[in-house]
C-alpha positions in Angstrom: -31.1 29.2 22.5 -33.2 32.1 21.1 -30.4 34.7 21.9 -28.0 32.5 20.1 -29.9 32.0 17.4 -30.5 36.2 17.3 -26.6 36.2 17.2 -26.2 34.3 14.4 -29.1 35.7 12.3 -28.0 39.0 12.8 -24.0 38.2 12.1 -23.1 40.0 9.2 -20.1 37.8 7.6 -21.3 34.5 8.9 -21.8 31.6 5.7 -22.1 28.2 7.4 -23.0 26.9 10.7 -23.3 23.2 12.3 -25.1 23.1 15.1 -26.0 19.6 17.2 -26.8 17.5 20.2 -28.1 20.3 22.5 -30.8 18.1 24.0 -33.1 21.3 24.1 -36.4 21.5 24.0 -38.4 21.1 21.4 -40.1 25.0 21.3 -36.6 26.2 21.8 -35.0 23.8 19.0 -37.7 25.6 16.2 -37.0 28.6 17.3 -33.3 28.4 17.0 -34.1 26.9 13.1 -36.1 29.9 12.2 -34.0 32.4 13.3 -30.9 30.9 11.4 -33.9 31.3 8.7 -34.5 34.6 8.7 -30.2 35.3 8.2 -29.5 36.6 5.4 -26.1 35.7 5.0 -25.8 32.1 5.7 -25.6 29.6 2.7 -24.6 26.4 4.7 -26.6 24.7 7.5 -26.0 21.3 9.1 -28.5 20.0 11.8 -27.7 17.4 14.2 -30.2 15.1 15.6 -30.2 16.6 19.1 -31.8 20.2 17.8 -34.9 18.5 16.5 -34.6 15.4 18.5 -34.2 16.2 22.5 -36.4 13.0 23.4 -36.6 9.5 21.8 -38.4 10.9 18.3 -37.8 13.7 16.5 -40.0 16.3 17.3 -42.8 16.6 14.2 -43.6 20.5 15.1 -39.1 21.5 15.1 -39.2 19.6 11.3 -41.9 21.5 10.1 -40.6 24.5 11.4 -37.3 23.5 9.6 -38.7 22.4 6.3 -40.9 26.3 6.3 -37.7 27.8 7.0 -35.7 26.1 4.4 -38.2 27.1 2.0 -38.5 30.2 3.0 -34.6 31.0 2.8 -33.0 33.2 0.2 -29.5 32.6 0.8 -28.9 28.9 2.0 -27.3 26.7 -0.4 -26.4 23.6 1.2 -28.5 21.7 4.0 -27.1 19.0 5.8 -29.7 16.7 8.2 -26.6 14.8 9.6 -28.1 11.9 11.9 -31.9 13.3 12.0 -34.1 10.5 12.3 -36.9 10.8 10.3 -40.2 9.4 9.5 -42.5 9.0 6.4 -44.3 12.0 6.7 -41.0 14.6 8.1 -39.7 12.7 4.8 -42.5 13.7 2.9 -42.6 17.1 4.5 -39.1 18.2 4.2 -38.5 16.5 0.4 -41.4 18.9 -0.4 -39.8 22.2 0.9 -36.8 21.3 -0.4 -37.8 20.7 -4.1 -39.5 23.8 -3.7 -36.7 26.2 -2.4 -35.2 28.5 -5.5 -31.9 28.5 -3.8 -30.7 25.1 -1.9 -28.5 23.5 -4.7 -26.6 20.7 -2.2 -28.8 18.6 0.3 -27.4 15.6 2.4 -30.4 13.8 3.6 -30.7 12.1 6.8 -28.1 9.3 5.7 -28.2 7.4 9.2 -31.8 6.9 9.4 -33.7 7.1 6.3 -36.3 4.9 6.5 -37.6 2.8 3.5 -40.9 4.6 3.2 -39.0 8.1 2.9 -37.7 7.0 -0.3 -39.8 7.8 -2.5 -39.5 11.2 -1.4 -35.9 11.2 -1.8 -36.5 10.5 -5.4 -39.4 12.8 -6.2 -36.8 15.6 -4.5 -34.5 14.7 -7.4 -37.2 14.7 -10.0 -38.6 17.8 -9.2 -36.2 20.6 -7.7 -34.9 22.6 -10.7 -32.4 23.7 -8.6 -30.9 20.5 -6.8 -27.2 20.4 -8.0 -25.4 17.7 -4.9 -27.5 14.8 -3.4 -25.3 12.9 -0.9 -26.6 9.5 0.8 -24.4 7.6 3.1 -24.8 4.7 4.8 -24.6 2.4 6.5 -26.8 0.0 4.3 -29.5 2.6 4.1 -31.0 2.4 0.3 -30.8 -0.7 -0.3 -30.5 -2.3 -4.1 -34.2 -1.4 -4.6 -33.8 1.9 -3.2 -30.6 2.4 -5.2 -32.2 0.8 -8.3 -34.8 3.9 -7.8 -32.8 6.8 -7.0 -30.7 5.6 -10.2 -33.3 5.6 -12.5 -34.3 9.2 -11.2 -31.5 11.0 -12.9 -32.8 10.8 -16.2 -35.7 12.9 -14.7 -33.7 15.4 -13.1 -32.9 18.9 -14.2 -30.1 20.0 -13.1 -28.4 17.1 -10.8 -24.8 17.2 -11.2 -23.1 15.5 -7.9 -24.6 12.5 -6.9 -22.8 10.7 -3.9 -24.5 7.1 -3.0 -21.8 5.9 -0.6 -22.2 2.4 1.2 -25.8 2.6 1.0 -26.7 -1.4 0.4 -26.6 -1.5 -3.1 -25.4 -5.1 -4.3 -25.8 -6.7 -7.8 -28.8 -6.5 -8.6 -28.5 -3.0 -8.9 -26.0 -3.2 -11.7 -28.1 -3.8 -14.7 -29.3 0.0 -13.6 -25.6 1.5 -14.5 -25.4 1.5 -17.7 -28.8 3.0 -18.8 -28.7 5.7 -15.8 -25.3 7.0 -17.0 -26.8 6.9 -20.5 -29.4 9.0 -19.3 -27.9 11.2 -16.7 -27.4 14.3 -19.2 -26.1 16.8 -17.1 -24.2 14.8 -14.0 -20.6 15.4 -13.8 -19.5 13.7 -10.3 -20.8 10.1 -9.2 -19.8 8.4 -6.0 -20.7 4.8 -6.2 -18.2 3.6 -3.4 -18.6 1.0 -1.1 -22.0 -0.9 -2.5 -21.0 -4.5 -3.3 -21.4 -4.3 -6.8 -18.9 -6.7 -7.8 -17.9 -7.3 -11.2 -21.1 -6.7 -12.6 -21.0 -3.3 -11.5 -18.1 -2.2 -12.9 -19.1 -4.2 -16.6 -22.5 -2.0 -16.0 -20.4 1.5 -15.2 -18.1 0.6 -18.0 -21.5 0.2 -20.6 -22.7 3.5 -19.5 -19.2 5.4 -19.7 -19.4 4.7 -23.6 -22.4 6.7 -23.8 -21.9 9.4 -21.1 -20.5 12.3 -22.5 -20.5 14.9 -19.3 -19.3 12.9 -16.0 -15.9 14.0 -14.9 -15.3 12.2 -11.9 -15.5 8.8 -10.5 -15.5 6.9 -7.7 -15.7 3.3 -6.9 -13.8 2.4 -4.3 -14.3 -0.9 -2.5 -16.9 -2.3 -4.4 -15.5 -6.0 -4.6 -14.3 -6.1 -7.4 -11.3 -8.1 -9.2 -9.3 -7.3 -12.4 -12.2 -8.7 -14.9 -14.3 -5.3 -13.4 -11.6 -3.4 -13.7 -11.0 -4.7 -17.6 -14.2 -3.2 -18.9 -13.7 0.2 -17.0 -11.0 0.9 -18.3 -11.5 -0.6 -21.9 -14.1 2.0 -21.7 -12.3 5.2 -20.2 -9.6 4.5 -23.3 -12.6 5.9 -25.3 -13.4 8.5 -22.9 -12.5 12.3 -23.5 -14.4 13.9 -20.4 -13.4 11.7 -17.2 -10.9 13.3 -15.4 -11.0 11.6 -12.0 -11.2 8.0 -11.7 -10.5 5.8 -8.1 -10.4 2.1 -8.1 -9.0 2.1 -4.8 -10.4 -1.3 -2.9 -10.5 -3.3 -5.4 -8.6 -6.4 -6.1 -6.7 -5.1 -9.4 -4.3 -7.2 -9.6 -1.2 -7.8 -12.2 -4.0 -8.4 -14.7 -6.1 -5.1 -14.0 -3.0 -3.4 -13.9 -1.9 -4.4 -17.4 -5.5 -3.1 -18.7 -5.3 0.1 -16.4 -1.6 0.9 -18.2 -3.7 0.6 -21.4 -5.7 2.7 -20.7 -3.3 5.2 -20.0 -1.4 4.9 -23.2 -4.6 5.6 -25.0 -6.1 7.9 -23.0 -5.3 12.0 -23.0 -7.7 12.7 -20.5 -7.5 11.5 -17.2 -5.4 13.9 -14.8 -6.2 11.6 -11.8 -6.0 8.0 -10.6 -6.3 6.1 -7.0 -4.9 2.5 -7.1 -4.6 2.4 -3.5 -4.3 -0.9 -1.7 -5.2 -2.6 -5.0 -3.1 -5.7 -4.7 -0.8 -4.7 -7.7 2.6 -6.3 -6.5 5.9 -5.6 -8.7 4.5 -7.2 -11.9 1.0 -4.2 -11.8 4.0 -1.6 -10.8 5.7 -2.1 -13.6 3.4 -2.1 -16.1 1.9 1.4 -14.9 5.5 2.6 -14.9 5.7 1.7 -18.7 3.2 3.3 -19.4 4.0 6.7 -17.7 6.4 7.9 -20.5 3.6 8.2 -22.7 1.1 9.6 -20.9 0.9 13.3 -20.2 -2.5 14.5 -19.2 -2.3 12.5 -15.7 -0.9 14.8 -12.7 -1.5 12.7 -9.9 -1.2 8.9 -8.8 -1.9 7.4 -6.1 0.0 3.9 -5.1 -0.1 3.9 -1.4 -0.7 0.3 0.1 0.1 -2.2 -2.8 2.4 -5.2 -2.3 5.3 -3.8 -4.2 9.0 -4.2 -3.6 12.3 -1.8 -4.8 12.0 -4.4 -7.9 8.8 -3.0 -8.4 9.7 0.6 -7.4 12.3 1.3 -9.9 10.4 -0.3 -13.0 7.6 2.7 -11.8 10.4 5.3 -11.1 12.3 4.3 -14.6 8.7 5.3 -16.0 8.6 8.5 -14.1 11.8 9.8 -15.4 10.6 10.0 -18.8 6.5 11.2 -17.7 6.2 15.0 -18.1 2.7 15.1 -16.4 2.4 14.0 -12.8 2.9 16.4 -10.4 1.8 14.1 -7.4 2.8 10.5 -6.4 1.7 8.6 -3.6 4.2 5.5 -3.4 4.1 3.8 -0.3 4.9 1.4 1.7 7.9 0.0 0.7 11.5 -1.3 2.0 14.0 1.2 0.2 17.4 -0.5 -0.6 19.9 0.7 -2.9 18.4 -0.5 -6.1 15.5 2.1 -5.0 17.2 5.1 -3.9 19.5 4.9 -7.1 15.9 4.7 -8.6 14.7 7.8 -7.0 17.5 9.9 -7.8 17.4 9.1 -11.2 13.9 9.9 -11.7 14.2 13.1 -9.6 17.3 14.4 -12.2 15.4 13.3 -15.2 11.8 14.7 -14.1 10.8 17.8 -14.2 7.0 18.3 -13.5 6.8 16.1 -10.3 6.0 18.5 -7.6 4.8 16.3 -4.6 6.6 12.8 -3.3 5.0 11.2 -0.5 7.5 8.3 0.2 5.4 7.2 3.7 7.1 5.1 6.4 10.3 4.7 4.3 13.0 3.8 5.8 16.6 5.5 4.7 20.2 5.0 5.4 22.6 8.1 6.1 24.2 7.1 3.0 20.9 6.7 1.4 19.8 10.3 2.8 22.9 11.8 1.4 22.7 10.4 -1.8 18.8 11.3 -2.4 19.8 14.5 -0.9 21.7 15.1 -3.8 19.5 15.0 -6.2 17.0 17.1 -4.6 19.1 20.0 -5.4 19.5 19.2 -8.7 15.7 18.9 -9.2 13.9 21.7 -10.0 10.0 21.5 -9.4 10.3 19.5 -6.6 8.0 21.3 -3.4 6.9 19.1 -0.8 8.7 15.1 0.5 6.9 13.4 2.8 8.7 10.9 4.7 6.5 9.5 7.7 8.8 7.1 9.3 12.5 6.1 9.9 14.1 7.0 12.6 17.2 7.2 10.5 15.7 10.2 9.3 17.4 12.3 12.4 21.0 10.9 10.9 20.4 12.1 8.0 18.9 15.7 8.3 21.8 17.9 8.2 22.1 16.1 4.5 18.5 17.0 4.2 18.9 20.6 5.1 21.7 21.6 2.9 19.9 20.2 0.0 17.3 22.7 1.0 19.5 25.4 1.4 20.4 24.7 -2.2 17.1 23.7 -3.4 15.6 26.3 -5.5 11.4 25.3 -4.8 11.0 22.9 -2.5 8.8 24.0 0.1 7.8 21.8 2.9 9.9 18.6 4.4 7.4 16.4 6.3 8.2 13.4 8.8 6.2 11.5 10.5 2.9 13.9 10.0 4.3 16.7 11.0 6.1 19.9 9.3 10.1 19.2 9.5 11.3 22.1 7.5 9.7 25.1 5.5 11.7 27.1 3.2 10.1 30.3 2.5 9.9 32.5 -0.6 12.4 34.8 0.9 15.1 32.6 1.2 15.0 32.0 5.2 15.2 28.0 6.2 12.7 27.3 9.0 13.2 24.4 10.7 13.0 21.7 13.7 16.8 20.7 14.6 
């Protein structure tokens, strides 16, 4: 272990290393951390439990050798403790090196096993590192709503936090009446991850409150959090207003026709936004449509994703009728669904009319020959088109030689993809590569 970690102190190019579950002793497990210490290149570190944990408990002497060497480091910028189980005082210990280090900017705590009593350090780490820029807790269940209640009301303290990732960490409702006044007060973050806490409702109303007074955060997530189309009203009642959010997912959540006819609202209004995830948001042919209306006048979006919404050809062509006229979106997600004529006719039309899409991920579709020949057709005739992705149909293989010449003829589009794999690349030069 010491020769290894000789190797990779001394390796001239190296940036990040991940090294776990050895099941080594303990002496050899610190001095494997302070080697990687002394390099300096590296500027990425992950630790798995089995370097500082070859018994039952983390070994107290390999953490503190750890947290002297990550304040000690010049060059490492993110630190990731992976599954290392660790008590109050390794808490204490390694939140205090790691407020104190001039260079770490990301840190992903010990998501699997942070105990209760390490909180507090968690928080202070946020309050007092000048330098902190990413903090990523994952759980499962692992803050808590007090513990998210306090790491929440932290960022108002906090110098220079800009990512803050709290994914699946326990939170439930209680912890929404701490939204809206942390966004207000979170000056500098640009990228919150609030997925997977069952916030509900409330939590969205509470996100949408502190959107109106956030001026700086460009991404959001908030995926799964339980919530219906009443949520997903005052989000996007609030993003209307918005001029800095640029990312928003509301995948999860249980849209609906009604939070579908609030999110295409939003889009009319909004100049903004460059990308949305609605995926598996119950929004059936009645929510399909209404974001396909509103398409036309939008043109800051460039990618939407649809993926595993109720949705029929009905549904399809209301959202490709609204794509013909959109000069924004380069990439759409819009899958699954049973393509019939009405929806093929669909996608030809939008793919002669438009001209920015780039990407069209059609997923387990399934085509006719006819149906291959006739889309084939108007892939040559669009222009910007680079990568289809068609993952299933075995009536695929009838149709490829329809496929190919419409590559052959096809000015830009790159990459043909079926079933996860590459079908097709056409290269700059001219030269079709392909699977027959």
């Amino acid at each position: 272990m010491a020769a290894l970690g000789d190797a990779l102190a001394s390796a001239p190019r190296l940036r990040r290393a991940r090294v776990g579950w050895f099941g080594t002793e303990g002496r050899t497990a610190r001095e494997l951390v302070t080697r990687l210490a002394s390099s300096r290149t590296l500027t990425a570190l992950a630790i798995g439990a089995g370097v500082l944990m070859p018994g039952a408990t983390t070994d107290a002497a390999a953490v503190s050798a750890l947290a002297a060497a990550l304040q000690s480091s010049a060059s490492l910028r993110e630190v990731d403790l992976g599954a290392l189980p660790l008590t109050e005082a390794s808490a204490a210990e390694l939140a205090e090196a790691l407020a104190a280090s001039a260079s770490l900017t990301s840190v992903c705590p010990a998501p699997s096993h942070l105990p209760g009593a390490a909180l507090g350090h968690v928080v202070g780490l946020v309050r007092a590192s000048g330098a902190l820029r990413a903090l990523s807790i994952r759980g499962p269940r692992q803050l808590g709503t007090a513990g998210g209640r306090a790491v929440l009301a932290s960022l108002g303290h906090s110098a220079g936090l800009t990512e803050l990732s709290l994914v699946g960490v326990g939170m439930q409702g209680a912890s929404a009446a701490d939204l809206a006044p942390a966004l207000g007060a979170a000056g500098r973050l640009r990228t919150l991850d609030l997925s997977r806490n069952w916030l509900r409702d409330a939590g969205l109303e509470a996100v949408g409150a502190g959107l109106r007074v956030n001026s700086c955060l460009t991404s959001l997530s908030l995926v799964g959090m339980g919530a219906t189309a009443v949520g997903v009203r005052h989000v996007a009642a609030a993003v209307r207003e918005n001029s800095t959010l640029t990312e928003l997912r509301l995948d999860g959540n249980a849209v609906g026709e009604d939070g579908a006819a609030a999110v295409a609202e939003m889009l009319l209004a909004n100049g903004a936004l460059k990308s949305l995830g609605l995926r598996q948001c119950k929004l059936g042919d009645g929510g399909i449509s209404a974001i396909g209306r509103a398409l036309p006048e939008n043109s800051s979006l460039e990618a939407l994703d649809l993926t595993f919404n109720r949705f029929t050809s009905h549904g399809a062509a209301a959202l490709l009728e609204g794509m013909g006229l959109n000069r924004g979106v380069a990439q759409l997600d819009l899958w699954p669904w049973t393509v019939d004529s009405e929806g093929v006719n669909a996608l030809s039309s939008m793919l002669r009319n438009n001209s920015t899409l780039a990407c069209l991920d059609l997923g387990p579709a399934t085509f006719s020959s006819s149906d291959l020949l006739a889309l084939a057709g108007a892939i040559r005739e669009h222009s910007k088109l680079r990568k289809l992705g068609i993952k299933g149909g075995q009536e695929l293989c009838a149709g490829r030689m329809a496929l190919l010449v419409a590559l052959e003829h096809s000015q830009h589009l790159v990459d043909l993809w079926h079933r996860r794999r590459q079908l097709v690349h056409w290269r700059a030069s001219g030269a079709l590569r392909g699977r027959t």
